[in-house]
N, C-alpha and C positions, 0 to 999 in steps of 0.2 A: 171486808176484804177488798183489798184495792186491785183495781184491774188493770192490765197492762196496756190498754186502752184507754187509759186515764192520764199516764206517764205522758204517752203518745201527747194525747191532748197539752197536758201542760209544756211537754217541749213546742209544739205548734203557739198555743198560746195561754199563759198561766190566767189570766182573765178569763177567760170563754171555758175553762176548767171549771174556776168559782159559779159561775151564771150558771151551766148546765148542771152542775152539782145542785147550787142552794136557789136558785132562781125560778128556772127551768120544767115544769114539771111536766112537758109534753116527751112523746119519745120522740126521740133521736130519727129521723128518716136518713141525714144523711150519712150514719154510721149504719144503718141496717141494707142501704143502697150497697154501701162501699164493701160492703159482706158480702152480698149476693153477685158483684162484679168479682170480688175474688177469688170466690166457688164455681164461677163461669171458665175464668181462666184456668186454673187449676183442671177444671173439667177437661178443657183443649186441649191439653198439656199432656194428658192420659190417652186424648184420641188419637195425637198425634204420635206418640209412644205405640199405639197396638198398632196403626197402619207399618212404621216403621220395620215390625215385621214380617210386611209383605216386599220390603224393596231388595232388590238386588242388585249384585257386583256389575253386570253388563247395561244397566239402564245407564242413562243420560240423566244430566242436570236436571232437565225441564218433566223429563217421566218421575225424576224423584220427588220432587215438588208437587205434581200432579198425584201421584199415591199418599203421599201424607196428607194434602188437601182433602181425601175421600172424609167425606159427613161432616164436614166443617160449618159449612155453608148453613144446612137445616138445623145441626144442634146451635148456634148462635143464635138465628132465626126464632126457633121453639122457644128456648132460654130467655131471650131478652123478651117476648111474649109475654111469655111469665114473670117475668121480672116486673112488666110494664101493669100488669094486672092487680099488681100488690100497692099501688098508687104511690111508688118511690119517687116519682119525677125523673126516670130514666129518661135524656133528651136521646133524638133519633145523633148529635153530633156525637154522643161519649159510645150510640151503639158503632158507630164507623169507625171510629177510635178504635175501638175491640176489635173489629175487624181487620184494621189496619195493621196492627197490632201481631195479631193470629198469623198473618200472610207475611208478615214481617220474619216472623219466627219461623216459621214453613220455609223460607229461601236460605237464612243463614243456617239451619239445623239441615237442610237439605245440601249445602254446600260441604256442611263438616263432615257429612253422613260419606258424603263422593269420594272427598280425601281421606278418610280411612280406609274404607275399601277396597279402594287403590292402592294405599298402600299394605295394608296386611293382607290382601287378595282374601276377604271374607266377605258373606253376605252380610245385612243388616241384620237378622236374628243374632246371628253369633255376633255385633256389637254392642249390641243393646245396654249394657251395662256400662259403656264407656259415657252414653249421652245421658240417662234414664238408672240413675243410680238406687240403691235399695232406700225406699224412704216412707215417709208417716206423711200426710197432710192435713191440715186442719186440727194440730194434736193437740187440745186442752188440757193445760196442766196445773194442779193448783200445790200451793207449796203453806201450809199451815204455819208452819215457823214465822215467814216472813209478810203471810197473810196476804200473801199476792197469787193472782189465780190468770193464766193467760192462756191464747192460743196462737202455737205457732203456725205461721205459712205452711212451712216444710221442713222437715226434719232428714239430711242425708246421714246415711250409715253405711260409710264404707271402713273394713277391716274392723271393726267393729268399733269406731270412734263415732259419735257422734256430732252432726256441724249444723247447726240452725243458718236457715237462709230464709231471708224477708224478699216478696215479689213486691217491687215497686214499681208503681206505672209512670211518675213522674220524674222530671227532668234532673239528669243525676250534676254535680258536681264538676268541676274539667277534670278534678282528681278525686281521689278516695270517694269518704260517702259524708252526705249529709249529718250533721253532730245527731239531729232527731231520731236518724234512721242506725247510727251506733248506737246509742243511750235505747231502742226498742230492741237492737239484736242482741245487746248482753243480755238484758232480763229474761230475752228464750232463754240465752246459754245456762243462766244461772237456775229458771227453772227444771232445764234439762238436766244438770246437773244434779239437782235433788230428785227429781224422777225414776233419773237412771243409774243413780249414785257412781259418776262419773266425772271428770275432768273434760272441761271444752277449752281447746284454748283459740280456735280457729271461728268463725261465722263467717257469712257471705251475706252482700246483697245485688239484687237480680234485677238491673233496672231494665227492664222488658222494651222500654219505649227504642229503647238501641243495643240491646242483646248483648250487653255487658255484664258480667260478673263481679264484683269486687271485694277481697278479702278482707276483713274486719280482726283485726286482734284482738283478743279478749284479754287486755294487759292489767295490769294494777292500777294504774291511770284512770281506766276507762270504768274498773268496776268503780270506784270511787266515787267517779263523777256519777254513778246512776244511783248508788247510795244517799250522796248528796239529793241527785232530782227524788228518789223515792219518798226523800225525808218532808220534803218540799210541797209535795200528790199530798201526803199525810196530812198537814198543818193546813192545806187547803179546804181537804175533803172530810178530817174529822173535826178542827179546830174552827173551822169559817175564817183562816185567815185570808185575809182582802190581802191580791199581789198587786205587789206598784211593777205596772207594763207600762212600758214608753210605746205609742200607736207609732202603728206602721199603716200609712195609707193606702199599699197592695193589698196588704191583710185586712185590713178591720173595712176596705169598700165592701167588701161582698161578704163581710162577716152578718150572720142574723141576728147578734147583740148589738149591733152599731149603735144604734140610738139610744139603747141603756147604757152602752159602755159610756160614751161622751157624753151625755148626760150626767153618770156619775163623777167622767172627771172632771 
């Protein structure tokens, strides 16, 4: 069964696919790292949601920020403790990052929080579903037909449509979204779609580093091209076919196949 973390991989890079596939036979530390940081966020994401409904219409900017901030601090803290105990190679610069990150999100979320309630004169309980919509996280889903098995980020469900959205921490595009980060959001949609024997025609992606949203169409174009990349994952992963990659010296310096890859080619 092919994983949608395999997909991922070969849009990154179709060689370092093959090598982890047929090479490869250690696990993965930095896909189990990049797990455990995005169960961290997600985590924050839920705490800042229940403080939210402690804030109110008469507070100030800085009292909002200060109430969603409540336990932030200690579960980061505890978390990446733990995280650190698991011998991931968490560095103390990606735990600041998450920090940075968190508090990030705590000013702009606290900023939108101020403008609604000013304008609909309500407290933040009664908006809660405007920021903090009905959703699934972490949803595993595997789809027999097409023999692919994934888990989504986050699943919203509003009016009873459902919209997959991918939490990205890296640096997003000047526009739209990354081609890797569309070719991972359809495969949610379309195993959403089998799941929930429904129609997606919407996704998002949530590039966190600047609290940007951005819309992903789930067009006939788009399914295509991940058809095409699935076909691609396949011939890799059951066939051992060998991809001709043209190196990219950003990627392949800090890649941990470098010296097998150029050696091979």
């Amino acid at each position: 069964m092919i994983k949608v973390s395999s997909i991922k991989q070969y849009m990154y890079c179709p060689m370092k696919l093959y090598l982890q596939t047929h090479v490869d036979k250690h696990e993965n530390k930095d896909y189990q790292l990049a797990v455990e940081i995005k169960k961290l966020k997600i985590d924050i994401q839920d705490l800042i949601k229940k403080n939210m409904r402690k804030v109110k219409k008469e507070m100030v900017l800085s009292e909002i920020e200060s109430v969603l901030s409540d336990n932030i601090d200690p579960y980061i803290k505890s978390t990446t403790n733990a995280i650190k105990s698991m011998n991931l190679g968490l560095e103390a610069s990606k735990i600041n990052e998450i920090i940075d990150n968190a508090y990030f999100s705590i000013k702009i979320t606290a900023l939108k929080i101020k403008q609604s309630m000013t304008i609909l004169d309500k407290n933040a309980f009664e908006i809660i579903d405007m920021f903090f919509p009905n959703c699934m996280y972490s949803y595993l889903i595997k789809d027999d037909s097409l023999d692919i098995i994934g888990t989504c980020d986050k699943i919203e469900i509003i009016d009873g449509k459902y919209y997959p959205v991918l939490l990205k921490n890296g640096n997003p595009p000047l526009k739209g979204v990354w081609k890797t980060d569309s070719i991972e959001l359809v495969s949610n949609a379309i195993l959403i779609e089998e799941e929930f024997a429904t129609d997606v025609y919407v996704g998002f992606v949530d590039y966190e580093k600047i609290g940007d949203r951005r819309p992903v169409v789930m067009d006939v174009d788009l399914r295509k091209s991940y058809f095409d990349t699935l076909r691609e994952v396949k011939e890799i992963i059951e066939n051992k076919k060998m991809p001709d990659v043209k190196k990219s010296s950003k990627k392949c310096e800090k890649c941990e196949y470098n010296e097998i890859c150029f050696k091979n080619g």
